[in-house]
N, C-alpha and C positions, 0 to 999 in steps of 0.2 A: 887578625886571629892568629895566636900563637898556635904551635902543634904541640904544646904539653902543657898540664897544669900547674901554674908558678903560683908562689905566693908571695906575697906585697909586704915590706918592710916598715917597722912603724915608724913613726917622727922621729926626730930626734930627740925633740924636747920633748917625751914624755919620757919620765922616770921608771918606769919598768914597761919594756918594752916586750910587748907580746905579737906574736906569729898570727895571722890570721890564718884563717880556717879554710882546709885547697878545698877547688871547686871540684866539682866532678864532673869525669869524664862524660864529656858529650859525645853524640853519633858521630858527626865530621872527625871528632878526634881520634876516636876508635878507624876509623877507615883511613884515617892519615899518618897514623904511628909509624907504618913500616913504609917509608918511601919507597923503595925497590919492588916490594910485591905489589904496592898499588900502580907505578906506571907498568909493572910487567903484566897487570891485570888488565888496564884501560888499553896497552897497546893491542893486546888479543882480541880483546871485545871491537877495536877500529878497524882492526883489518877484518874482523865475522863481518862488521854494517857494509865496509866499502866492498864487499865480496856479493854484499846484498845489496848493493844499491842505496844503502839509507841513509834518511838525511838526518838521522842523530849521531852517524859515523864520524862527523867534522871534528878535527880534533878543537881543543880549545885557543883562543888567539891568546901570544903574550903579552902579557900585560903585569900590573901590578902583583905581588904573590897574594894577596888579598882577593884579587879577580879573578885570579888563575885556581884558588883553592875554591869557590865557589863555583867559578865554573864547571870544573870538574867534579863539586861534591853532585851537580843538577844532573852530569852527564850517567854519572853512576847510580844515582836514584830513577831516572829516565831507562837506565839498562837492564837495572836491577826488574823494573816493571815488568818489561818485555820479554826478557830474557828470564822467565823464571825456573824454578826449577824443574826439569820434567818428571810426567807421570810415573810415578815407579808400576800402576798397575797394567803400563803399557809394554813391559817386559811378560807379563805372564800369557798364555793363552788364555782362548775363549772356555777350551774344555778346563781347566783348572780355575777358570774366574767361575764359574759356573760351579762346581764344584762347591767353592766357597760363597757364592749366595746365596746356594741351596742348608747352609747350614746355618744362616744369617733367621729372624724370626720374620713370618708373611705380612710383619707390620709395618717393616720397614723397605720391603721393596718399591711402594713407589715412594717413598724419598730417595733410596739407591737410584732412581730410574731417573732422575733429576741431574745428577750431576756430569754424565757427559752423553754424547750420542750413543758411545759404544756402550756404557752401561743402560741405556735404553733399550738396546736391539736387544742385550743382551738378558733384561728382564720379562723383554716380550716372550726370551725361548725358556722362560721359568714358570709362566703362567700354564698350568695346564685346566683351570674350569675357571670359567666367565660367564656372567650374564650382559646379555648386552643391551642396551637401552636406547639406542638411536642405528633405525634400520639404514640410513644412511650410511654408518661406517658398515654396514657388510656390503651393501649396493654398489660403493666404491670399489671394494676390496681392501681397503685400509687396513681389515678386518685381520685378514690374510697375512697381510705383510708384517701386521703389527706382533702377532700372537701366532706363530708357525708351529706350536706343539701343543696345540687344544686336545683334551682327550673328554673334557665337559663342557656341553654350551646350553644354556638357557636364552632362549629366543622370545620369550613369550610379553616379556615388558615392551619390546620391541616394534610387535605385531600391533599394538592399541595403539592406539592418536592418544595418548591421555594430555591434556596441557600442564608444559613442565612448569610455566610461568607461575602457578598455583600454588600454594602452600596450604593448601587442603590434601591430604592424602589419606585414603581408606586402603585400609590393608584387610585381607582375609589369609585364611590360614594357605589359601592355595595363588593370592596373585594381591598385588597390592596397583593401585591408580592413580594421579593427582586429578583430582575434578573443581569444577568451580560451583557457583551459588543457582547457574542454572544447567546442570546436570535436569535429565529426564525422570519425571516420576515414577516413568517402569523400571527404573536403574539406573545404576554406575556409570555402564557403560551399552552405549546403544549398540545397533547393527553396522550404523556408520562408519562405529569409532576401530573398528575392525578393518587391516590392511586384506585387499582382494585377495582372494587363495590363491590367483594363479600368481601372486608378486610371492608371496609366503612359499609356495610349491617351489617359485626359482631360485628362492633365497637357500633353500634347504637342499636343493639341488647344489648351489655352488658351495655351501659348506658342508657337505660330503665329500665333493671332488677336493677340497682343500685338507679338509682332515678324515681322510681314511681312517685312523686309528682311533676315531671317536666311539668313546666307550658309555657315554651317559647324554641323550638329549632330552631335552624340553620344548614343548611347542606346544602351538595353540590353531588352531582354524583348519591346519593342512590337510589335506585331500590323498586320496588314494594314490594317486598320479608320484604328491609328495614322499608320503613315505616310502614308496617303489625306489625311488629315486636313492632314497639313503640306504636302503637295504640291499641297493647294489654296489654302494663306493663302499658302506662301513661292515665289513663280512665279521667284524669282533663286537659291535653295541652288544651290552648286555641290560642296561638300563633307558626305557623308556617310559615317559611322563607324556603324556597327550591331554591336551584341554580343549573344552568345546569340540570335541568329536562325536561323530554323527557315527551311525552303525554301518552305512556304507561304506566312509574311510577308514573302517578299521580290517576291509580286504587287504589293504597295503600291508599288515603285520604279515601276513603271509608270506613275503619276502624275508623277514628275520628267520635268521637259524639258529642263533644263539642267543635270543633273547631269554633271560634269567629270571628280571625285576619289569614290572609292568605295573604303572598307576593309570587313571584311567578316572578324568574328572567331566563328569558330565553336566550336572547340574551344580549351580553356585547364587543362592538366590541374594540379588539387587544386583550380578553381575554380568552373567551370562547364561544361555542354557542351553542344552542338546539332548536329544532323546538317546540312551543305550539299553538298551532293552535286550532281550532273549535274543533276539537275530545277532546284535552285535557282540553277545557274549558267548555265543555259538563259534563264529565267526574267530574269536582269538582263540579259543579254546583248541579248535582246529589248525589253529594257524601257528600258536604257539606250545609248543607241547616240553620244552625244558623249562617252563617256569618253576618257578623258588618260589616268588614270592606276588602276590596281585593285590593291590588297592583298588578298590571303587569307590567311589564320591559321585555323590549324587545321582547314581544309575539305578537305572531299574531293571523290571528282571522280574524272575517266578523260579519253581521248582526247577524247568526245565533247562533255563541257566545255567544257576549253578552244578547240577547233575549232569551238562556237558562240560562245565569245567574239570569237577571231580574223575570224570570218563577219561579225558585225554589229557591233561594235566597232570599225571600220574607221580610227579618228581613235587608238587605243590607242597610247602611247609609252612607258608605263611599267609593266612588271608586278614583284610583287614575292610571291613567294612563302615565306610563313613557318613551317613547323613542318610541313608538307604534309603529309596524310595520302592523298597520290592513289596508284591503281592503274596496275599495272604501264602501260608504253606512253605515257604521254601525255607524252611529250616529242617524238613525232613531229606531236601537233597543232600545236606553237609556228608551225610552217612556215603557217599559215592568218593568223598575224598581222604582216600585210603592210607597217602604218608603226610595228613593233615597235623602239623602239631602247638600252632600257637592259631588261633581265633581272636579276633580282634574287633571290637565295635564301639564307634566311634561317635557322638551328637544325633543318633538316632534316636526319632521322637516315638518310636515306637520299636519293638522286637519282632514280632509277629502278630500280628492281628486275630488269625485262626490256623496256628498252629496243626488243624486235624488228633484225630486220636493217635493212643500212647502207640499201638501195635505198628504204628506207619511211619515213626521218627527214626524208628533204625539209632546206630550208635557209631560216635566217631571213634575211633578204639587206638589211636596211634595219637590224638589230642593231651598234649601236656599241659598248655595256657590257654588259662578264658582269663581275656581282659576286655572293663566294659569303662569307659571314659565318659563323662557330661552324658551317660545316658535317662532316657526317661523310663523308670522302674515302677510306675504308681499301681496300685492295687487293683487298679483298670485294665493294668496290661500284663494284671499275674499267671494268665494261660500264656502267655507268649514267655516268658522270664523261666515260668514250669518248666514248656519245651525243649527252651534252650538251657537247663540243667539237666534234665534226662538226657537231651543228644549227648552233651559231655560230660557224664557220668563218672569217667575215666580221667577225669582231667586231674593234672599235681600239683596246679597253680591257680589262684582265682584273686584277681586285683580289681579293686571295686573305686573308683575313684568318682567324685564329684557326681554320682548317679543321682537323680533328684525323683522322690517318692519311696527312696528303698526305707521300707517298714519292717519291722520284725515281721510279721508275716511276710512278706513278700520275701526275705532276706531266709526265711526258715526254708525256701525252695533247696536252697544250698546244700542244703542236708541231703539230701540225692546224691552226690558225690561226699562217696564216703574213705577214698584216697587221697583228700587232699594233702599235702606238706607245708602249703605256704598258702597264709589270706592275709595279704593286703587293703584296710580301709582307710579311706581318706574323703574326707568332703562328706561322708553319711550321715545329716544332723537329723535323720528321725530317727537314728539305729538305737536300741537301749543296749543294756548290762544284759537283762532279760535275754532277749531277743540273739544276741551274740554268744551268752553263754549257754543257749539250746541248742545250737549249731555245730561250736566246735567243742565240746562236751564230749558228744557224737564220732567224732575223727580221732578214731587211733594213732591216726600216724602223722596227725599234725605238728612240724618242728620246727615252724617258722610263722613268728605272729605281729604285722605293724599296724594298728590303730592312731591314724593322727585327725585331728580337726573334729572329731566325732562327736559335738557338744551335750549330747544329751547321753554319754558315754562319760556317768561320774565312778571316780575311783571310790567314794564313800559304799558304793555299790556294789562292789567287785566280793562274790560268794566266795568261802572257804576253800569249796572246791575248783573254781577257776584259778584261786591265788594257788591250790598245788600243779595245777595243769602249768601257770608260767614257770614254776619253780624249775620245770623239767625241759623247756624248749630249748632249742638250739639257740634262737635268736627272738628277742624280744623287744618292737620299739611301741612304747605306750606312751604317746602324748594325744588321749581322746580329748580332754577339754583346755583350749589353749589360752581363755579367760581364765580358769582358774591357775593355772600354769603362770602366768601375768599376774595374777594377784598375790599368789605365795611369791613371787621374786622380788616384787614390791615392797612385801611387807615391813620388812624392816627399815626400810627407805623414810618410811613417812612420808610417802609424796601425797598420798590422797589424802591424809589427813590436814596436811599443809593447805591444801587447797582448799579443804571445807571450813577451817577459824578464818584463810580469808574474806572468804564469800559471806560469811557469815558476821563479818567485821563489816564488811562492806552496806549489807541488808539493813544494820542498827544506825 
């Protein structure tokens, strides 16, 4: 092997004699060109091995320059290996790497957390909310070591045995499971499938002690005992989520002082269930008096509930009630909650059952949103729907989404509220033109109008005087019928029409 690229002479005997064509430069050649730099290189790199011990320090034996360039080209590819370049992000600190992962996108931290140890430790002190899924890594403390600036934890996938081996999983809006083909016909998830309270009580005990500055938990089963426990490590939580709590365990809220946000899932049918009722909504009410904001799912309850929430609760702006399982009348308590301003209700199968007379409903006076989701509205339950228009009277906001049986009658209650600014509908496919434009006719001061999915809401319909009422709002989104919307954007397409010569080619 020569150390530069030559080129080859042609015959003699041919009469025009041409050059061939230089090769090009290979790797050995490149690392061979400068003789001096390279033994000044290999000697450095001999004496680092032999300073180390290593047995690829051996210099090369002499021999042929043929042997000698090979041997040397292996020694320095062998070095090259070893010896590579160092980390440059090992120059920088933790507080400046940190810095810079924090501005990196949350998609890519764990593949950042892959490439060496210290960017491992170092994504664990980036994680501040986790849910965690195998009560094992807390039990160890892996937990702990792994994730040292948790300020969110979610426990609750945790606490169930579900089998992960399964590729069945049912999700609900508040806990999702993996189950198999013999799950139980009472549910999801049996009694069984629920870790002991007192193992849940220790676990939530040692993640308190580890993260003091927990601002957001989740759990499920724990006991009075439990939440004591966290409300003495975490003196800042402001969010608490409790599932499958019983009215007893909710003495433990009494320990929070700065609880803000409180959800509060009691019933969840095919999954789990627990009784909360008036004693346990007494019981927070008393115990937690700066709430902002309270969810309940699946609780029960009456007037006297809610009338002690409204009583000590006095900072309350937002309630949301979901799937309600309360006794007739307690929409006349609302009127007790006095800096009430958004209401919310949520896949309830009913409003109120008996409501009581008008003189007993009182008025919320400080309510700016009624919003009513997947509720049932049917002409069944138009004393209860009445009710709860007359309590918020005063409201500025009314978003009617996905409600099934809302009827022009039912839907004309709304007229009661005669401040509205903004009505949102969506998903209302008994509502007409009629029915909508006796409503907000009616509302002076309405200056904000979106109608979407509303199918039996056609624009051929739409009166004179509606069409000057739009002319004048602030904001207008009107997509009522999204079949015909789909049909006018077609149309010039000729795609339906393509379809039917061939169907019809086909037929003959």
């Amino acid at each position: 092997m020569s150390d530069s690229a030559e080129t080859n002479p042609s015959p003699p005997n041919h009469p025009n004699p041409k050059r061939a064509r230089a090769r090009p430069l290979s790797l050995p050649d490149v690392f061979f060109k400068d003789q001096e730099a390279l033994k000044h290189a290999i000697l450095q790199m001999q004496l680092h091995h032999q300073h180390h011990q290593s047995p690829i320090a051996t210099s090369p034996s002499p021999s042929s320059p043929t042997t000698s360039c090979s041997s040397s080209s292996l020694d320095l590819t062998a070095l090259s290996l070893e010896h590579a370049a160092p980390d440059p992000t090992s120059l920088l600190s933790d507080t400046l790497l940190l810095r810079i992962f924090s501005k990196l996108p949350v998609s890519q931290y764990h593949s950042n957390s892959l490439v060496c140890k210290r960017w491992l430790f170092l994504h664990g002190r980036l994680v501040q909310s986790l849910k965690l899924l195998d009560w094992g890594f807390l039990d160890s403390g892996r937990l702990f070591r792994r994730f040292a600036n948790v300020s969110e934890a979610d426990i609750v996938r945790a606490c169930i045995r579900s089998r992960r081996n399964s590729g069945i999983l049912v999700t609900h809006k508040a806990v999702s499971v993996h189950v198999d083909s013999n799950f139980s016909g009472n549910g999801f998830i049996g009694e069984t499938d629920f870790l002991p309270t007192r193992v849940i009580d220790q676990g939530l005990k040692s993640l308190a002690e580890s993260y003091p500055n927990l601002r957001r938990l989740v759990a499920i089963g724990a006991s009075e005992d439990g939440l004591l426990s966290v409300a003495k490590e975490c003196q800042i939580l402001q969010e608490l989520e409790l599932h499958c709590c019983g009215d007893l365990s909710l003495r433990g809220i009494s320990g929070f002082t700065n609880l803000q946000i409180v959800k509060l899932v009691g019933w969840v049918d095919g999954f789990y269930g627990s009784v909360v009722s008036d004693i346990g909504l007494t019981i927070l009410a008393q115990g937690c008096r700066r709430l902002v904001r309270l969810e309940l799912c699946g609780c029960e309850g009456s007037y006297d509930g809610i009338k002690a929430i409204g009583q000590c609760c006095q900072m309350l702006e937002e309630m949301i009630l979901r799937d309600h399982r309360m006794d007739a009348g307690w929409l006349a308590a609302l009127s007790y909650c006095g800096n009430l301003k958004t209401l919310r209700l949520q896949s309830c199968r009913s409003i109120d059952s008996s409501p009581g007379p008008d003189e007993h409903l009182g008025l919320c006076k400080t309510l700016e949103g009624l919003h009513l989701q997947r509720c049932q509205m049917r002409p069944r339950d138009q004393h209860g729907v009445r009710a709860l228009f007359l309590v918020c009277r005063e409201v500025r906001e009314i978003v009617l989404q996905d409600c099934w049986g809302l009827e022009n009658e039912v839907f004309g209650f709304a007229g009661i509220c005669r401040g509205v600014k903004l009505l949102s509908l969506e998903g209302c496919s008994l509502l007409t033109v009629e029915g909508l434009e006796l409503v907000i006719l009616s509302w002076k001061e309405l200056q904000r109008l979106r109608v979407v999915s509303c199918n039996k809401i056609k624009d051929s319909e739409v009166t004179p005087a509606l069409a000057a009422l739009f002319s004048v709002l602030k904001e207008l989104k009107w997509r009522p019928d999204c079949r015909s919307l789909l049909q006018s954007s077609l149309a010039e397409t000729g795609l339906g029409k393509k379809g039917g010569r061939f169907f019809k080619t086909f037929k003959s």
